[in-house]
N, C-alpha and C positions, 0 to 999 in steps of 0.2 A: 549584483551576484558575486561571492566571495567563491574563488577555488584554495582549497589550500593544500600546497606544496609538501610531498613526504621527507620530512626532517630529523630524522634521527636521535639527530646529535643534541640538540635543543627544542623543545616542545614550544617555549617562546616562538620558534620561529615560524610555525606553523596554526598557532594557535591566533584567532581574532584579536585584533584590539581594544580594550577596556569600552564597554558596553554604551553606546550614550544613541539618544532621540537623535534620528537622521530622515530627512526627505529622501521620498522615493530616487532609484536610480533612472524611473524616465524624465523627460524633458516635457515641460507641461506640455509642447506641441505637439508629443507623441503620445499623449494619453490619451483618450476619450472617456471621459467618465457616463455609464450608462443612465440610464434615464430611470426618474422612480417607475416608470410603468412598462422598463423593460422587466420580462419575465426571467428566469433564470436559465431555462431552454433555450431562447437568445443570444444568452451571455456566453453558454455551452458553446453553443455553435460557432459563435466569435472567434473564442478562443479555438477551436477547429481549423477554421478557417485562418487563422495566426499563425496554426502551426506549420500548415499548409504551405503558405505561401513563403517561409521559412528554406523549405524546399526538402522537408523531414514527410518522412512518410509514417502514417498512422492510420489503421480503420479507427473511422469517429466513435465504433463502442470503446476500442482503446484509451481514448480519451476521455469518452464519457464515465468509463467505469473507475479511470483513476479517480476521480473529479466526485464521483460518487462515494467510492471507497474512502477519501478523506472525509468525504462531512457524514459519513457514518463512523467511523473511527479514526483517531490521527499517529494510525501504524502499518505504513502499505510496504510491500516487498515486491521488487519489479525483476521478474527471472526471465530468464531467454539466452541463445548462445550472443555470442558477442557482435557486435557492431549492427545493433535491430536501434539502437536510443533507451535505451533502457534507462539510463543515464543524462540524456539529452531531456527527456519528457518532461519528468520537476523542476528542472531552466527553465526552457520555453514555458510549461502551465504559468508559472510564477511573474517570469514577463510579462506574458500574456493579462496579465487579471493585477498587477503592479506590487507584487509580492514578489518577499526574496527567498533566495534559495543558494544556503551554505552549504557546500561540497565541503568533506573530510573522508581523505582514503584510509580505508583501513589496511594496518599493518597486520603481518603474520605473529609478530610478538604480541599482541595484546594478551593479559588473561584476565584482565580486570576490566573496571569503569573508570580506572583514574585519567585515561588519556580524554573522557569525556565528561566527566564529573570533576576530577581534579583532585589533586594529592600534596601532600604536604613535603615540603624539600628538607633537606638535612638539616638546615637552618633554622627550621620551624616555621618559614614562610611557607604560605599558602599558593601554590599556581593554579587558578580555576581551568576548566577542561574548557574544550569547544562546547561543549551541548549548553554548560552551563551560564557560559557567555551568552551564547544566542538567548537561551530561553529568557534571562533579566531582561536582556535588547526587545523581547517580544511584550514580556509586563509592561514595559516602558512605552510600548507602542502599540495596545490592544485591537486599534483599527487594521492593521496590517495584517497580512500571511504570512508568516515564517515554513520554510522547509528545510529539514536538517537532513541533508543527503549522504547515507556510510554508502561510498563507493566499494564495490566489490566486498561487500558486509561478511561476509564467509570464506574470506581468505582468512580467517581467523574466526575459533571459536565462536558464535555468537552466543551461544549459552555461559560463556565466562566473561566478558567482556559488557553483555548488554544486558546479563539476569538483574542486574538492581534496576538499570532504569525501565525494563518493562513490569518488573513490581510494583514503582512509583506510579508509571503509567496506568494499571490497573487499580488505584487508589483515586479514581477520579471521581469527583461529587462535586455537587452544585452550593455554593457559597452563601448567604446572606443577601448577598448583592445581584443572587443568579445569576452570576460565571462559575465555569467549570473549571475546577482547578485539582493539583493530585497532592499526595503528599510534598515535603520540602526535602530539596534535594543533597542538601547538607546541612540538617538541623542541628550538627555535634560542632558547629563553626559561630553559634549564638553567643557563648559567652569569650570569644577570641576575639582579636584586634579584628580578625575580618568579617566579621556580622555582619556586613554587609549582604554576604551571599547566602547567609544561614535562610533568609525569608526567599530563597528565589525557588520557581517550582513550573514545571510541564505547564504552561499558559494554553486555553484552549485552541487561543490562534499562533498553535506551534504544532508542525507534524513532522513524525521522524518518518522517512523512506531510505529503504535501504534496494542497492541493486547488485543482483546476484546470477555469477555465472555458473555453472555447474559440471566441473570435469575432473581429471585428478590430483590437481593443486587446490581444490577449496572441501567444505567439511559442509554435512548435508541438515538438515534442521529438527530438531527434537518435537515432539507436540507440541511442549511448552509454548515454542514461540509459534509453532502454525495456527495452536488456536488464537494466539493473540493476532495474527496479523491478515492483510488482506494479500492473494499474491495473486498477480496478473504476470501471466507469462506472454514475449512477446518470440513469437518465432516462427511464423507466416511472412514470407520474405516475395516482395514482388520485384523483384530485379530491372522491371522494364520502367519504373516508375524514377519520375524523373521531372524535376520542376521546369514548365516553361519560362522562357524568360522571359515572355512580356506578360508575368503576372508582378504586378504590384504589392511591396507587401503592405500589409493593415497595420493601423496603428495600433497599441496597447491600449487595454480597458482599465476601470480601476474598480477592483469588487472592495469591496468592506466587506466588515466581519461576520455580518448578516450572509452572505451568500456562503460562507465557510461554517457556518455553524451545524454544529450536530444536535439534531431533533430534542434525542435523547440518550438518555447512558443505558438502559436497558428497554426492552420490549414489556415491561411492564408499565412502565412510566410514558410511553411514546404516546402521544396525542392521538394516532391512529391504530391503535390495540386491536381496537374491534371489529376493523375491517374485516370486509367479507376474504378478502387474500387473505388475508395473515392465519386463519384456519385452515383453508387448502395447501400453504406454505406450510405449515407445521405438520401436517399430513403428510407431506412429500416427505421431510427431513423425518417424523419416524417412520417410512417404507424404506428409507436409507440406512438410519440405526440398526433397524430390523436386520440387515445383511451383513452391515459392519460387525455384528455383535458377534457373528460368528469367530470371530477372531480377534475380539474383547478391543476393535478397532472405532466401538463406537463414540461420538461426540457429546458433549454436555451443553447445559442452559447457556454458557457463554458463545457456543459456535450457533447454538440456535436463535438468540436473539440478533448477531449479527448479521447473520443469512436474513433472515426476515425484513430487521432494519436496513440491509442494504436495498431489498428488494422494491420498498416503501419509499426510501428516497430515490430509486432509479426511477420514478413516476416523474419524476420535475423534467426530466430531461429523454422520455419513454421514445422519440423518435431519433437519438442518437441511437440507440443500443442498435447501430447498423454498419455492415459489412461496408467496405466501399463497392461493394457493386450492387448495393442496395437489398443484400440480405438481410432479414430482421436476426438479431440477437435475444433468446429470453434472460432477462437479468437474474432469474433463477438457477437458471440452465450454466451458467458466467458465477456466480456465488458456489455452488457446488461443486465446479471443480477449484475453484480458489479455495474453499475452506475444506473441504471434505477429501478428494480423491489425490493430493498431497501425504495424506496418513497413511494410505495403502501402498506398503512398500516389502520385500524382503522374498522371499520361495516357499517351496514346498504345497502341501496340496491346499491347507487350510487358506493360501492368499489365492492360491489359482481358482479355489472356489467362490471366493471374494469379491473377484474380478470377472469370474461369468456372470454371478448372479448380477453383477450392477451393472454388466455390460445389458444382462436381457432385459433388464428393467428399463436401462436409460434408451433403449434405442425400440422398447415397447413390442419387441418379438417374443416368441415363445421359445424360438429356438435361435441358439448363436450354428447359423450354416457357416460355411466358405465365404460367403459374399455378404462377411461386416463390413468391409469398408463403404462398399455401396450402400448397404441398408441404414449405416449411422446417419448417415445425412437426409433419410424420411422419418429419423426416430425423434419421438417428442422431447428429449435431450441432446442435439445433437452432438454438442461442445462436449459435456460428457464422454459420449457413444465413442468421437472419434480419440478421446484419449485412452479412454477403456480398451477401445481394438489394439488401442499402438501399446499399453501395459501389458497385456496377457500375450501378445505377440511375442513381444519380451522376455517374457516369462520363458514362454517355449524354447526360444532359443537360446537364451544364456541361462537359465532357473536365477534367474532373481529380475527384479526388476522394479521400477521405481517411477512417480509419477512428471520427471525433470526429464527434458530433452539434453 
């Protein structure tokens, strides 16, 4: 696991060093490699139990929905107020499963890709970025998991700073060789001394996570990037939780690239298309559209195959999506407010009507009484329901409000 140091003065000094094939960072005696006829649910739970005994507090759909949200897409955004692991989580999974995970803070100055793509020096040398580095080290190493971790990702633009590479990233197709691979990430470097990096590109077993705090030093996120990304917020805080100490901790597993793989790039192409869900899922998301439209807040084919394709692969692992006190979570219920009630943001009447209507709908009343906070918790959304009460709350008393704690 690389951390890297905020450096100002020299980008060398914070940046990786020259890319090459490297053995894992555990010690064979720490590994357990799992068995072909462990399932993947199993593996899940492992790694739960890893993180656990770490002495990190997580409910297991926490975990499972990260874990989930990678091998449906390799672009998750972890929100929450400060000191929940927001930041901690991509270590430890990565540990956990023998994959690595490079931390880069992001500064306030960025306004570009160069500090992660890389830019050219007065001299006409080339200095590659951190993301660029990794992602060559991950072509080089296709069995492995890469995770490119932007600390505090919105202490700075992320619409200046990261609009190329999630273009790249949405340029993803399936190869010859069927790996998924996106466009190259400095294709203008082919015919220079450093062609070396002209062919290097977003490798499947590479995911960017960014994690983000939200108060009056950082900047809030444009559609753009919500539709591309997954966002799990963590901000359920148990205070009395607390690692015993005669628990042992477990050794790390070793996943291959199989356990990291994404199904598919669209719900059109996904093996499981036809499922009897995936039409009651597409049902749900337009009775959603339907409300958002009111305020031209609604979603497109790209949020809707990802909802669905999350919800498809949350099947592998259907008895994590659970509370620690053994509440069930619906992976539905978990997808819509990650992709969907993030969009609904700002005042006035047309969002307050926004916010009843998907309040009534998600919490399956006819009428929003006095007594939402109780009733969200019998409604058929709950996860929803109770963000919905805490938004229009909001709303009322300050007239604006937004879906970030």
């Amino acid at each position: 696991m690389t951390i890297f140091a905020d450096a100002p003065a020299e980008p060398a000094d914070y940046l990786p060093a020259a890319p090459k094939p490297r053995a894992s960072t555990q010690t064979a005696s720490s590994v357990v490699a799992p068995t072909v006829a462990a399932d993947l649910a199993g593996q899940i739970e492992h790694v739960t139990q890893y993180v656990a005994t770490r002495g990190f507090v997580f409910d297991p759909w926490q975990i499972a929905a990260y874990i989930t949200a990678v091998r449906t897409k390799p672009f998750v955004i972890l929100a929450g107020i400060s000191g929940t692991g927001k930041t901690k989580l991509p270590r430890l999974v990565a540990e956990a499963t023998g994959g690595e995970c490079v931390t880069v803070p992001v500064r306030p100055d960025w306004t570009d890709s160069s500090e992660l793509i890389g830019f050219e020096r007065l001299d006409g040398s080339f200095q590659p970025g951190a993301l660029l580095r990794l992602a060559q080290e991950a072509q080089e190493n296709p069995d492995r998991q890469y995770f490119f971790l932007l600390d505090e990702m919105n202490i700075a633009r992320v619409e200046y700073y990261l609009a190329e590479v999630l273009s790249i990233l949405e340029s993803r197709k399936i190869d010859t060789d069927g790996r998924i691979i996106t466009d190259l990430l400095t294709p203008h470097l082919k015919q220079s001394k450093y062609a070396e990096w002209s062919q290097v590109y977003i490798p499947e077993n590479l995911c960017l996570v960014g994690s983000v705090n939200m108060d009056e030093t950082t900047f809030g996120f444009s559609k753009k990037v919500l539709d591309r990304a997954f966002v799990i917020e963590f901000s359920q805080i148990d205070l009395s939780a607390i690692k015993p100490s005669d628990i042992n901790e477990l050794p790390a597993s070793k996943w291959g690239s199989e356990q990291w793989r994404v199904p598919a790039l669209s719900l059109s192409t996904h093996p499981e298309r036809g499922a009897e869900e995936v039409a009651s899922i597409i049902e749900t998301l337009t009775e959603v559209n339907g409300i958002l439209e009111q305020g031209q807040l609604q979603f497109g084919y790209r949020v809707r195959d990802e909802i669905t394709m999350f919800c498809l692969t949350a099947k592998d692992c259907a008895d994590l999506f659970a509370t620690a006190e053994a509440g069930t979570v619906d992976p539905l219920d978990l997808a819509l407010a990650m992709k969907v009630l993030p969009r609904v943001q700002g005042g006035g009447a047309t969002v307050r009507k926004i916010l009843e209507d998907l309040y009534e709908w998600a919490s399956a009343s006819s009428t929003a009484g006095p007594e939402t906070q109780a009733s969200a918790h019998d409604s058929q959304y709950p996860f929803c329901a109770n963000r919905l009460d805490l938004m229009r709350r909001r709303l009322q008393e300050t007239g604006f409000t937004n879906f970030w704690l």
